[in-house]
C-alpha positions in Angstrom: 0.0 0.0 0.0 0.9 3.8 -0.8 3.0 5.5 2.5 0.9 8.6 1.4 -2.8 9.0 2.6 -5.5 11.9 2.4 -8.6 12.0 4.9 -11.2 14.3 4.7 -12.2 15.5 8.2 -15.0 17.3 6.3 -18.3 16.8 4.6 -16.9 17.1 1.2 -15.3 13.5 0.8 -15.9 13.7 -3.3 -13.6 17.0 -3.6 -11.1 15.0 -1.4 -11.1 12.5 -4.7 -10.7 14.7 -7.1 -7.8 15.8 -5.7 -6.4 13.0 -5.2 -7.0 12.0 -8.7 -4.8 14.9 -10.2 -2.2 14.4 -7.7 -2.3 11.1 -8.6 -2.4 11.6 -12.6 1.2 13.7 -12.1 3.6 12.0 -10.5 5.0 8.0 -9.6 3.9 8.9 -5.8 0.6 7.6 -5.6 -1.8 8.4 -2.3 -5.1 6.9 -1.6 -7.8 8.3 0.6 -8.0 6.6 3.8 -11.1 5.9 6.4 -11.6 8.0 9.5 -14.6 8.6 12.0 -15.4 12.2 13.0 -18.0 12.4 15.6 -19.7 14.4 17.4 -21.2 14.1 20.9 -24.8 15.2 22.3 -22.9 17.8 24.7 -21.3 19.5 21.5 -18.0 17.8 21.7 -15.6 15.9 18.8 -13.7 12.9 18.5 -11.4 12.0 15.4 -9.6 8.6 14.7 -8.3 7.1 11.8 -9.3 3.1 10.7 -5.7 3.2 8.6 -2.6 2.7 10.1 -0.3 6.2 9.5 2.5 5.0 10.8 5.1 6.1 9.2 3.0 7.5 6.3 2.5 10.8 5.1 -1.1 11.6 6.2 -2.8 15.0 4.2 -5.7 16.3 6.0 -8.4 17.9 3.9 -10.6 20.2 6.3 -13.2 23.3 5.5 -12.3 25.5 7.8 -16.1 27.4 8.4 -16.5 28.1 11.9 -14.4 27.3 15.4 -15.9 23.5 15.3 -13.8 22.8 12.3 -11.0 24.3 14.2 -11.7 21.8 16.6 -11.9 19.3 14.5 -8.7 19.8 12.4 -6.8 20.3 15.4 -8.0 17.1 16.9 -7.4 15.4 13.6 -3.5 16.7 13.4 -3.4 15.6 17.3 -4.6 11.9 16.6 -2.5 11.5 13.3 0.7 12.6 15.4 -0.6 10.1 18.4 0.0 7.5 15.6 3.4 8.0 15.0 2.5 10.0 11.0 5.8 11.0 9.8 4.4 14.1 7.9 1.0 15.7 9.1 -0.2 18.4 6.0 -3.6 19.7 6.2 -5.4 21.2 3.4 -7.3 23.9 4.2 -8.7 25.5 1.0 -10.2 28.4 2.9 -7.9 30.0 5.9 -10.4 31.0 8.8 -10.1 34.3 10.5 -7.8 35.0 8.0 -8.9 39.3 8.0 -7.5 38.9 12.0 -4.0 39.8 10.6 -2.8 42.7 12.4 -4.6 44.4 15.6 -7.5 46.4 14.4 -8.3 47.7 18.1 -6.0 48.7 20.8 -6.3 45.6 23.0 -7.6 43.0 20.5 -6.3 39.7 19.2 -4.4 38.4 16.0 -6.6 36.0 15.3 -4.5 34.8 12.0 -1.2 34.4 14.0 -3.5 32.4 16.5 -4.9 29.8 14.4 -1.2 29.5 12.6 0.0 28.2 16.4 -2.8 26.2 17.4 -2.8 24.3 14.0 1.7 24.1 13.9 2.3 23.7 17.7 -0.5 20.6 17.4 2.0 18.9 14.9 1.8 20.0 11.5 4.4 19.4 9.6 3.4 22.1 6.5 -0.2 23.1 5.2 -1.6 23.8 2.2 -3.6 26.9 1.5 -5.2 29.2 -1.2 -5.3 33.4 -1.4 -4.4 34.0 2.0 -6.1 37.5 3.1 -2.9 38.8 3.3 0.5 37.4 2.3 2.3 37.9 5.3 0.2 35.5 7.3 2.8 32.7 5.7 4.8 34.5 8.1 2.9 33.1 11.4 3.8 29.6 10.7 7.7 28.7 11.1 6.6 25.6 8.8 6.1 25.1 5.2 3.7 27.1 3.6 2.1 26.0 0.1 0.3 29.5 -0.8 -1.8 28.9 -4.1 -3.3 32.4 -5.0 -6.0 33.7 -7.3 -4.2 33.9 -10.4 -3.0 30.2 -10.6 -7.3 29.6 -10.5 -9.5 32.4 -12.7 -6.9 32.9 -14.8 -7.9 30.8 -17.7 -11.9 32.3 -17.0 -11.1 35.6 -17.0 -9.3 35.3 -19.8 -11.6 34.0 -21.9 -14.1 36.9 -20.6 -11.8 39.2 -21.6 -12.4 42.2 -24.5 -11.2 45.4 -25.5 -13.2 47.4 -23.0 -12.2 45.3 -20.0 -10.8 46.5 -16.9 -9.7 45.0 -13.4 -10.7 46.4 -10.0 -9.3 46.5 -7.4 -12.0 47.1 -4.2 -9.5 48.4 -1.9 -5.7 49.5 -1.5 -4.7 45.2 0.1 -6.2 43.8 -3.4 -3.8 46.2 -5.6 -1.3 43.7 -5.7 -3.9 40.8 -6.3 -4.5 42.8 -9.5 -1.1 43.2 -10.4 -0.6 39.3 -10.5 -3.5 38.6 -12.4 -2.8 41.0 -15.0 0.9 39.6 -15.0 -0.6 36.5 -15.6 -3.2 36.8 -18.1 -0.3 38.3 -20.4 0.5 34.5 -20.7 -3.4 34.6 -22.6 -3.5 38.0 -24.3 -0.5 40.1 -25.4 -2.7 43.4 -24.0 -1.9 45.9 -21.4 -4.6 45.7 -19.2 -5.3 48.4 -16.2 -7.2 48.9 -13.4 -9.4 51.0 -11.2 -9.2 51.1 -7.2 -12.4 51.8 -4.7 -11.3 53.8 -1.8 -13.1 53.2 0.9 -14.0 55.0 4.6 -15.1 51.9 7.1 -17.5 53.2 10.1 -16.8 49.9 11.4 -16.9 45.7 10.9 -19.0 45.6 7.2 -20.1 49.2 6.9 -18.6 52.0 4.4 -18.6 55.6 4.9 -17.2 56.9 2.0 -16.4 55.3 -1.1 -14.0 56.7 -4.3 -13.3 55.2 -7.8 -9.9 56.4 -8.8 -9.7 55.9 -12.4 -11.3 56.2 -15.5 -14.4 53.1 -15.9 -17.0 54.9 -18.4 -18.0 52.1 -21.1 -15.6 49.5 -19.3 -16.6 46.2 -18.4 -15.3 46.0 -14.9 -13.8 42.9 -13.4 -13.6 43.1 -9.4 -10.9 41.3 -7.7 -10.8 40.2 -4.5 -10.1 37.4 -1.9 -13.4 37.1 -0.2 -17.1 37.9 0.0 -18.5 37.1 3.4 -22.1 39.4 3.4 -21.5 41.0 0.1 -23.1 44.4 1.5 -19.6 46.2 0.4 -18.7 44.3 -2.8 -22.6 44.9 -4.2 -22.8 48.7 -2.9 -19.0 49.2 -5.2 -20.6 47.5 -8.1 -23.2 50.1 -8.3 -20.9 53.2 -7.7 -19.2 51.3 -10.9 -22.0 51.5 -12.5 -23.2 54.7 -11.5 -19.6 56.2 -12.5 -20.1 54.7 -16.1 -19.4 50.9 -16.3 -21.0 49.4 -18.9 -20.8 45.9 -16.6 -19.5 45.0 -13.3 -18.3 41.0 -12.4 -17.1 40.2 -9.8 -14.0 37.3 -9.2 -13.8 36.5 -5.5 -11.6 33.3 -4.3 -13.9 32.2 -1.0 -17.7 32.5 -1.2 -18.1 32.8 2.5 -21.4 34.0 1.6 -23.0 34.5 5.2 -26.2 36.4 6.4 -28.3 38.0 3.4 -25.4 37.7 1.1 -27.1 35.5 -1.6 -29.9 38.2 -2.2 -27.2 41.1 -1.9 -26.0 39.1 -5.1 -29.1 38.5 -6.4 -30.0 41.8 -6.1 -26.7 43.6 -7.3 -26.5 44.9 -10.5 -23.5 42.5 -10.5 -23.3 40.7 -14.5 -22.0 37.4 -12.4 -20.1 36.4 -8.8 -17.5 34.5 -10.0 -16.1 32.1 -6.9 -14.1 29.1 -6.0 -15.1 25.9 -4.4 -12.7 26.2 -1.4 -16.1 27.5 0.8 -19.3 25.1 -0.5 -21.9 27.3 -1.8 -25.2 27.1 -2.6 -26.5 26.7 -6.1 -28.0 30.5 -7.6 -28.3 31.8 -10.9 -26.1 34.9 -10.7 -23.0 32.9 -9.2 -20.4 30.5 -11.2 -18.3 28.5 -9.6 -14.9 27.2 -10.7 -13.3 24.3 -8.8 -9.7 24.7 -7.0 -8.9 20.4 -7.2 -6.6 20.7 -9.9 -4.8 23.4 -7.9 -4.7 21.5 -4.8 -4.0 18.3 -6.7 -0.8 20.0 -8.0 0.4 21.1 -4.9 0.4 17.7 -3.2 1.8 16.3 -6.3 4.9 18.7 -5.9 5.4 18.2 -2.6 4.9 14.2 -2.7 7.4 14.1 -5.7 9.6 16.8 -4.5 9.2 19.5 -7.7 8.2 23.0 -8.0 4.6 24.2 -7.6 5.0 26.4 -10.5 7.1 24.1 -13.2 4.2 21.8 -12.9 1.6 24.4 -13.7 4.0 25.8 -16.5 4.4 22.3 -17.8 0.4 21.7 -17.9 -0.1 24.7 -19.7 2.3 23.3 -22.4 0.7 19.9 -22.6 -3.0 22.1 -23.0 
């Protein structure tokens, strides 16, 4: 049997196999997915165990990371696996939680990103696997192995193909400028055209409510293309997209990595002048007209082929594209 194994400590057992499938479809280091129990008690409390024995074995942990019981449950996960003597313990965690905790925002508050980094390294993981990280210096938490996948290596290819003369990228606030700059540095492997892009300024009065908002740059009779990492409410995102359109877009879509999605977010979207929400899978979301969704298992399926063969992230991607 293989010395590498994925679990899925999570609901989504099929996405688990489809990673496993393009890992598997790379490289000579072939992983299975194994068996485990998660349970959960009348009182509230969890219990993880695996039926395979790790020992010795790589063990990757797939976990959504949603709310503080999957904490719970991916730390107890990474606590058992090291209980069993694993000799690597990698979860993947598609969708970093409290990831927007990554600097003190009040006097006396937390970091709730350098927190989580901790709990989830000082409980025995070895290196984790993650996608468009908040902000980029939250690899900086962990003093382990950080597999960052951002946005570009997944919408590329869509918003390319969406892509006309009149298009422009957007960035929604000052943190996604650079999010913008990859992705236009990246689509230039699609279309030999400059693109540009707007930025939204924006005055917060506090958690999820704007001030003051400013579009600086030109977006009369542009098709606007939002950028950002995630849309939790969507109260912001859907009140930029109509001072877009109100300034002279012609359309306004939006590209968002994590469909967090929560309270009245999905009418916010519904009732948006928004053309589409364009998200990942790394957050499950619910099926509505107005919203595609584009699947991050190749992505992940890369990374833990280059880390179970030992190659680079991005010489696998580049090689893909060649094969295409």
């Amino acid at each position: 049997m293989s010395n590498i194994v994925l679990f899925s400590i999570s609901e989504r057992e099929q996405f688990a196999k489809e990673i496993i499938a393009v890992a598997n479809s790379i490289t000579k280091e072939q992983m299975f997915l194994g068996k485990c129990n998660v349970q959960g008690f009348s009182d509230g409390e969890l219990c993880v165990d695996y039926e395979d024995s790790i020992r010795g074995k790589i063990v990757y942990l797939y976990c959504d990371l949603n709310n503080s019981n999957d904490i719970m449950r991916l730390l107890l996960g990474i606590d058992a696996a090291k209980r069993a003597e694993a000799q690597k313990i990698i979860p993947i965690l598609p969708y970093f939680i409290y990831g927007r905790g990554d600097k003190k925002d009040q006097a006396r508050g937390p970091i709730a990103a350098k927190m989580i980094a901790e709990m989830i390294e000082q409980r025995g993981a070895t290196s984790v696997i993650t996608i468009e990280l908040h902000a980029d210096q939250i690899q900086g938490f962990f003093t382990i192995p950080v597999t960052h996948i951002q946005g570009k290596n997944i919408f590329d290819s869509y918003i390319a193909s969406i892509c006309n003369p009149d298009t422009i990228l957007c960035a929604p606030d000052a943190g996604s400028g650079k999010r913008v700059e990859r992705m236009i540095k990246q689509l230039k492997k699609y279309h030999d055209v400059d693109l540009t892009y707007a930025l939204i300024h924006k005055v917060r009065s506090g958690p999820n409510k704007i001030e003051k908002m400013f579009i600086i740059g030109d977006v009369v009779g542009k098709d606007v293309i939002v950028l950002d990492d995630i849309i939790d409410t969507g109260g912001t995102l859907c009140t930029a997209a109509k001072e877009l359109k109100n300034s002279g877009a012609k359309s306004v879509t939006a590209v968002i990595t994590h469909g967090v999605l929560s309270g009245n977010a999905y009418t916010n979207v519904i009732d948006s002048v928004f053309k589409e929400l364009v998200v990942s899978n790394s957050v499950a979301t619910k099926e509505c007209y107005k919203i595609k969704t584009i699947s991050v298992s190749n992505q992940l399926g890369f990374a833990v082929a280059a880390i179970n063969g030992g190659l680079s992230y991005d010489e696998l991607k580049k090689q893909h594209l060649k094969t295409k």
